[in-house]
N, C-alpha and C positions, 0 to 999 in steps of 0.2 A: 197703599204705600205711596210715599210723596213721589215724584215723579223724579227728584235729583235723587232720592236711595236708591229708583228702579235704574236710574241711568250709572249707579255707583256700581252697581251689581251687574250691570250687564257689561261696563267699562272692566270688571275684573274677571269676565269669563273671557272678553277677548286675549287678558293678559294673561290668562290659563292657558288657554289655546297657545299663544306666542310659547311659553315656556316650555312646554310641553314639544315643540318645534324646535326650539334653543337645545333642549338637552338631546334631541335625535341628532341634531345636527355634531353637538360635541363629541357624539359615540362612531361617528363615521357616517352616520343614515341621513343626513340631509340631504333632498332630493332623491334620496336611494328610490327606488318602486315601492319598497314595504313601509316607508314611513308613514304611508295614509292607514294602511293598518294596525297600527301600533295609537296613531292620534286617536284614531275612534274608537278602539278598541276601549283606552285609559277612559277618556271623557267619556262613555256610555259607562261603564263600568264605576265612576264616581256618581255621575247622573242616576243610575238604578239604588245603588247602595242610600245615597240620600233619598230618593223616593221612599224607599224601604223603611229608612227611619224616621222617617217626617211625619209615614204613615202610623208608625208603630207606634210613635211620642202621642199623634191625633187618638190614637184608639186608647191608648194608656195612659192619658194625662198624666198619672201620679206615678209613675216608672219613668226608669232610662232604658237605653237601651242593652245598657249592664246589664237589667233584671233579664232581657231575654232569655240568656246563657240559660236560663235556670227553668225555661219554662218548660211543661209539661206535652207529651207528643200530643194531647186531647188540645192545648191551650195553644198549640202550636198551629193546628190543621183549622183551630175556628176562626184565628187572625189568618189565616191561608182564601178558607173563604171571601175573608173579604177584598184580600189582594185580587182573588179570582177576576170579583164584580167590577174592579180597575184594570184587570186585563194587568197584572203588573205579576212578576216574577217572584216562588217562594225560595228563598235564602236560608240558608243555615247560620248560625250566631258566628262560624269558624268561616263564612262565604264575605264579612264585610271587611271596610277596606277599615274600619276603627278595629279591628281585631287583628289585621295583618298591623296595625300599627303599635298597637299596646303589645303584643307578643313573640313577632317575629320580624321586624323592621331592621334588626342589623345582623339576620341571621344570612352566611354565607352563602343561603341554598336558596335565600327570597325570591329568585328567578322562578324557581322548582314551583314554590308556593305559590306563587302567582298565576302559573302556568294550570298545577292543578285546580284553582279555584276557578279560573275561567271554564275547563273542560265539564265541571261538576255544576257549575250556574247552567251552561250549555244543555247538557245532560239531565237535568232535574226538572228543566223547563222545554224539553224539546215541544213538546207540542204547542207552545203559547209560541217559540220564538224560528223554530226552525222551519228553514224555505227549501227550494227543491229548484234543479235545474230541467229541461225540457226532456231530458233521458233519464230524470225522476233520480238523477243524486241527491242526497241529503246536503243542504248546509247548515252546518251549527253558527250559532251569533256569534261564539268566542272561538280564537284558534291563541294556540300557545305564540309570544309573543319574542321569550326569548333567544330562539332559535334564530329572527336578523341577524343579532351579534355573533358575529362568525368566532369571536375569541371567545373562547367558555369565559376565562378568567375575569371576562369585565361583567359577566352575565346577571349577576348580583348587585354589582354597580350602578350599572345601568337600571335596571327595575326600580330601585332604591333611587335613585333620582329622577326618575319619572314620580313615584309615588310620592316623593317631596313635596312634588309642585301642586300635588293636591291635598296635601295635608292642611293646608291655612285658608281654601276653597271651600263652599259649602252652598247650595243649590236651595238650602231650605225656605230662605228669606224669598228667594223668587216662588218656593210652591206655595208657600204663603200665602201670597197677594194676586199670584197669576193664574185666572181661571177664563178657560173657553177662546175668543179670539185675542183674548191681550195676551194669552199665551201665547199664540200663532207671532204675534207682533213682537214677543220678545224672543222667542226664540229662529224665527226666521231668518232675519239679520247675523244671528248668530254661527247660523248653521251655513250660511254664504259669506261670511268670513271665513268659517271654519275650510271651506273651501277652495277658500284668494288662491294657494300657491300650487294646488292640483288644478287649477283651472287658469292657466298660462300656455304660454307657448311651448313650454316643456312639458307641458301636462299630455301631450302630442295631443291627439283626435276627439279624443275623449271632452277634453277643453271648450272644443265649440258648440260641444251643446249642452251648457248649460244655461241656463232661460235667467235673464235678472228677473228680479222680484217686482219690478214696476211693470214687466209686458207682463207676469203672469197675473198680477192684481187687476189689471184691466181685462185679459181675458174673463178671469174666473167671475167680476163684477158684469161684463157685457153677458157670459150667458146664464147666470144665474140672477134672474130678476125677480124671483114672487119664492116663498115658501115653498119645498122641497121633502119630499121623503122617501127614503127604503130606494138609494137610486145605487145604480152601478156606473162607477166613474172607470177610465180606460186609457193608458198612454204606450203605446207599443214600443216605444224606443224612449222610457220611463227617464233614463238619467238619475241623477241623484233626486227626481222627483218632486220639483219645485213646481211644477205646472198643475200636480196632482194635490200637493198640498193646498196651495191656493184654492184651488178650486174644492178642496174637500171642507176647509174652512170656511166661504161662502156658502155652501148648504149645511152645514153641522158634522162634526167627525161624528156624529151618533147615526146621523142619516143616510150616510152614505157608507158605500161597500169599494175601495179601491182594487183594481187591476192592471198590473204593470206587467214590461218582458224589457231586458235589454239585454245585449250580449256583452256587456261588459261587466268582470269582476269585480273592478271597482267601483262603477256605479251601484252595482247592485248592493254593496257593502254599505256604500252613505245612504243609502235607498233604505237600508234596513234601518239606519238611526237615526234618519227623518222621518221615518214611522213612529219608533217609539218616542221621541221628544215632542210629536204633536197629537199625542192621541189616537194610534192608529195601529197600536197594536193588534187588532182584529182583523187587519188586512194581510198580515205578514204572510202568509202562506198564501194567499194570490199575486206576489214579488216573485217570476221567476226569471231566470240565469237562461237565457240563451237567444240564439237566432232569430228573431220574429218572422222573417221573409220565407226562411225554409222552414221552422216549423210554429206556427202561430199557436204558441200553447191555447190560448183562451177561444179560441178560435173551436174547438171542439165541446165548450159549453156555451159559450155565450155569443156566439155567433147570429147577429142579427138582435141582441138583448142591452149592449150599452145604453144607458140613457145620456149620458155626456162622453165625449171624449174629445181630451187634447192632446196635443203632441207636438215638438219642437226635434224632428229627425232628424239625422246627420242630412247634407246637402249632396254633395259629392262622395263617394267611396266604389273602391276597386271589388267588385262582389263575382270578379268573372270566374270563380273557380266554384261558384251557386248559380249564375246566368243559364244555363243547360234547365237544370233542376227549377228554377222560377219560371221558368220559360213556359213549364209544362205546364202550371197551374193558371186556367185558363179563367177559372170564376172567381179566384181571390183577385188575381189581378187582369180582369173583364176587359180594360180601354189599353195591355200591351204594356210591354217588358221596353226599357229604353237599350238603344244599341251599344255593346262597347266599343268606347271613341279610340278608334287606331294608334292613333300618337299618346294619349293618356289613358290609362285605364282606372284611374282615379278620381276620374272625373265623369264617370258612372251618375247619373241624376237621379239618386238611390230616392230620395223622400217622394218620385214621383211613385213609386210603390207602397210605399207607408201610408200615403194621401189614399188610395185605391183599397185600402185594407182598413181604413178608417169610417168607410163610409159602407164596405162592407157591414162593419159591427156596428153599425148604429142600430137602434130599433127604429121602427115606424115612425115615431113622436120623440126621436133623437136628435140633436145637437154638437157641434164639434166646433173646436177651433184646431187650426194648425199654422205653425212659421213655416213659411216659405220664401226663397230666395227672390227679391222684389222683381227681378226678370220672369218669372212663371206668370205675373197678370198679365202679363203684353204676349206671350208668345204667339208667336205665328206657326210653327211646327213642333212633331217631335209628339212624344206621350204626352210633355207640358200642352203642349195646344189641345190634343184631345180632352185631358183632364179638365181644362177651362172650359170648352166647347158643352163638355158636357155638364157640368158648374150650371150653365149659362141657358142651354136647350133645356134643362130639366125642371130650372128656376129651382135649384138647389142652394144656393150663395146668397145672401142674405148682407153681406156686411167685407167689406177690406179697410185696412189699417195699414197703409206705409208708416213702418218706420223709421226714426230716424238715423243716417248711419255711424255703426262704430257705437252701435249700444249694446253689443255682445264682447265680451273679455278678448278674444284671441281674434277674430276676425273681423274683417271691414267689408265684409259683403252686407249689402242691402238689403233687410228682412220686411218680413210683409206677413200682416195677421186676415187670414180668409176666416171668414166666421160661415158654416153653411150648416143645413138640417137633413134630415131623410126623406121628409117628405116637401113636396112644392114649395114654396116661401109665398110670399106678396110679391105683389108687381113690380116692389121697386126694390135698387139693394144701394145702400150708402156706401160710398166710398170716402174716407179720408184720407188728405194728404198728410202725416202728420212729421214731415221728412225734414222741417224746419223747426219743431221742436228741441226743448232741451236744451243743457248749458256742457260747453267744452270742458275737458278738464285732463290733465296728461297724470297718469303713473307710470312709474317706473318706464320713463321714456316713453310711455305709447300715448297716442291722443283716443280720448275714447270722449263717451255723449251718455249722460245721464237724463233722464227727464223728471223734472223737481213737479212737485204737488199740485201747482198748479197748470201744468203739463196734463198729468193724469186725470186732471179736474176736467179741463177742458174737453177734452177726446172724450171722457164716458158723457158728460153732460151733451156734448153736440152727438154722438150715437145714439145715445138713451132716447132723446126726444127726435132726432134726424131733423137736426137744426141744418140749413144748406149757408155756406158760408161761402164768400167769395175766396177762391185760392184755396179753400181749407177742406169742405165737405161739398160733395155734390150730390144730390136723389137723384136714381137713373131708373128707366124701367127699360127691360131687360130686351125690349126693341130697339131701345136706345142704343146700347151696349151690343148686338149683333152688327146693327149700320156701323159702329165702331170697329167690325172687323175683332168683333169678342175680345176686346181690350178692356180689362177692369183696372186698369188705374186712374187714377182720379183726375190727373191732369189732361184728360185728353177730353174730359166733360167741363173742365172752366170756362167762362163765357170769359173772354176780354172785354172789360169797361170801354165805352166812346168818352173819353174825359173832352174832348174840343170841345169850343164853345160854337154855337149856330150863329151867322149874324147874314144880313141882306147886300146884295151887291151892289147898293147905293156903298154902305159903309163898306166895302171889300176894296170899292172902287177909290175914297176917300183914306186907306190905309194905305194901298198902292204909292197914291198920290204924295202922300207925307212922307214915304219909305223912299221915294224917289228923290226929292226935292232934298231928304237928308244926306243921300247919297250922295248928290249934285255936290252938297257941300262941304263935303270929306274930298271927294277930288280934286275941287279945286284947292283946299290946304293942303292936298298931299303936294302938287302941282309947287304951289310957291312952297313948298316946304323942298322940294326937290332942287329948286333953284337957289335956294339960298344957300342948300350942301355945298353944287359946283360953285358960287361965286366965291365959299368958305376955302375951297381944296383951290381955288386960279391963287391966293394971296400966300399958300402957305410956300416958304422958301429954306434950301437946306443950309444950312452951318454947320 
């Protein structure tokens, strides 16, 4: 596909999304808490249905999808199989959204219908789509939608004008043409749009961690360097899953096996449909719904078995009514529980636990990256010092990346990417500075820091090879780094250039001499220059 249709196509899914936020907003629900339910809900639901028959039209070239109505339960369950081999969901002819539109699109009950057809996709497909929370609740993919609208009477309305905006929409042109990481590349973008307005300052907590797509393209490039297979990827405080994506895409969605936990419902929602938008329905049932600190689901199989793991944890949070209960657990988190700070209790240095729990699940010949607040390289106390200390004494750390600040949506704390392994590293570990990267750029009032292409170019090119650049990257071996008082940021290894020039004290003496002699002769013009002030000011006279 030429690259202006791809760009035609992806310009009209962003204005899907809008629309589909235009018509929440006109029913009451914009910014409501349920509106991100309802967005993802439509857009996966159009996304599947188009899969469905894009697949159907590939396998049937000489049919529409008309003909399906008609087919046989035999001719039904052998196109089932093959759905199977794509991991994609079996529908019913009465389950597409072209059939809610030829049949029943101005029927007063389309809420109803709508409502059922999500519970029945749900339900027909649980084993392919449905996840589980740490006390082993069931979650289905689809929950009834028009229950937001508090007024029955607009309930019809409303559905019917969400389903509008996807009627003149169609995804097929993209299944077309997008296969394997150029899908990753179109839909990415997409899916962090799809995000802009739950990830703000109103989005509350939730907001600050979500990961851009340029730190995670550099993580997922820095630790994925050679051919990869049959691996278990791992992010405990998963988010809407960008870190995983990335990184599942640099090894192959075929090769790898993803495992998330966050305690948020929301997250875990978008977590479900950035699974299936990149090929990752196979993971879905290792996406689970809850607490990581207090019960580390994956932690009872895989413990000790990740072969990669990233993670971008919240920084600060108030966890004191868990602090008793984490406290106990003394081998998940080995180097100490940090203390609740008297005056805030929100300010809990929650990721110094997530970091401790990460390194638990690595295997032997494991790998990890994680963000951390750019103050955790330098500390000098506290579980942050310990964690470094121990980084450092074990030659576990391998690699830091300052970032630059104001490159995450909602906050302007200073991030920092520690790259480490499970077992020993090399003598030496790179650090860069890369905190003067990136071009400024303000939304909606905020000043935030992008880093453009050749930003990203440079950072994996100077890691890749451990290029030592003045101001930029330094090689340190890990003696270095202890006389440094176990300070792994980068600036405190810059050598300062001698830019003076060297010359002998004949000419020091001959410089002297000429500096003086010029002197000499500013004085004496300052001199007559002063005299001729007073003889100016003796003649002036008043009238």
């Amino acid at each position: 596909m030429p690259n202006n249709a791809l760009l035609q196509i992806k310009q009209n899914t962003l204005s899907l999304i809008d629309d589909l936020k235009v018509t929440c907003a006109s029913y009451g629900l914009g910014n409501d808490g349920n509106e991100y339910k309802i967005i993802t809900q439509c857009f996966l639901y159009k996304f599947l249905c188009d899969k469905f028959e894009f697949l159907f039209e590939q396998e049937f070239p000489n049919q529409t999808i008309q003909d399906y109505k008609d087919f046989s339960e035999e001719e039904k369950e052998d196109f089932f199989l093959t759905l199977m081999d794509k991991r994609l969901p079996k529908l019913a002819y009465d389950d597409l959204l072209s059939y809610l539109f030829e049949k029943h699109f101005n029927d007063n009950d389309l809420h109803l219908k709508l409502d059922i057809i999500f519970n029945r996709i749900s339900s027909n497909n649980a084993e392919l789509f449905n996840t589980t929370s740490t006390d082993e609740t069931t979650i289905a993919l689809f929950e009834s939608i028009s229950q937001y609208i508090n007024e029955e009477s607009k309930r019809a309305n409303f559905t019917r004008a969400l389903l509008d905006k996807l009627r003149n929409f169609d995804f097929k042109q993209a299944f077309l043409n997008l296969q394997n990481q150029q899908g990753y590349d179109f839909f990415a973008p997409i899916f962090e749009y799809l995000l802009k307005d739950y990830n703000s300052n109103k989005g509350g907590k939730y907001a600050e961690y979500y990961t851009p797509l340029s730190i995670a393209s550099i993580i997922a490039k820095l630790l994925i360097n050679e051919p990869t297979q049959s691996v278990k990827i791992y992010d405990p405080s998963a988010g809407t899953g960008t870190l995983l994506m990335a990184l599942a895409h640099q090894i192959g969605t075929d090769s790898c096996t993803l495992y998330a936990q966050d305690i948020s419902q929301k997250s875990l929602k978008m977590l479900k449909l950035n699974l299936i938008l990149n090929d990752l329905t196979h993971s879905l049932k290792y996406a689970i719904e809850g607490n990581t600190l207090t019960n580390p689901y994956h932690s009872k199989e895989c413990k000790g078995k990740m072969d990669y793991i990233v993670s971008n944890p919240p920084f600060k949070l108030d966890f004191s009514n868990e602090h008793a209960e984490i406290s106990q657990n003394k081998n998940d988190f080995f180097l100490g529980v940090p203390n609740i700070p008297k005056n805030d209790k929100s300010k809990i240095p929650i990721y110094t636990l997530f970091f401790q729990h990460c390194l638990n699940m690595l295997n032997n010949k494991g790998k990890g990256a994680i963000v951390v607040p750019t103050g955790f390289i330098s500390a000098k106390s506290g579980i942050e010092n310990k964690i470094v200390r121990h980084l450092v004494d074990k030659k576990l750390v391998y690699g830091v990346i300052c970032m630059p600040s104001q490159v995450f949506a909602s906050t302007g704390t200073n991030v920092s990417v520690i790259f480490f392994k499970k077992a020993p590293s090399a003598n030496e570990v790179i650090l860069i500075d890369a905190s003067k990267l990136g071009e400024k750029y303000t939304e909606n009032k905020n000043k935030k820091t992008r880093l453009r292409k050749s930003d990203i170019d440079l950072i994996l090119e100077t890691f890749q090879n451990k290029t030592q650049k003045a101001d930029f990257c330094a090689l340190v071996s890990f003696n270095e780094i202890i006389e440094k008082n176990y300070s792994l940021n980068p600036g405190q290894y810059f050598t300062i250039e001698d830019t003076s020039e060297k010359i002998s004290q004949a000419e020091f003496e001959n410089l002297m001499q000429k500096y003086s002699s010029e002197l000499t002769s500013l004085f004496d013009e300052s001199q007559s220059l002063q005299q001729e002030i007073l003889e100016t000011l003796k003649g002036v006279r008043f009238e």
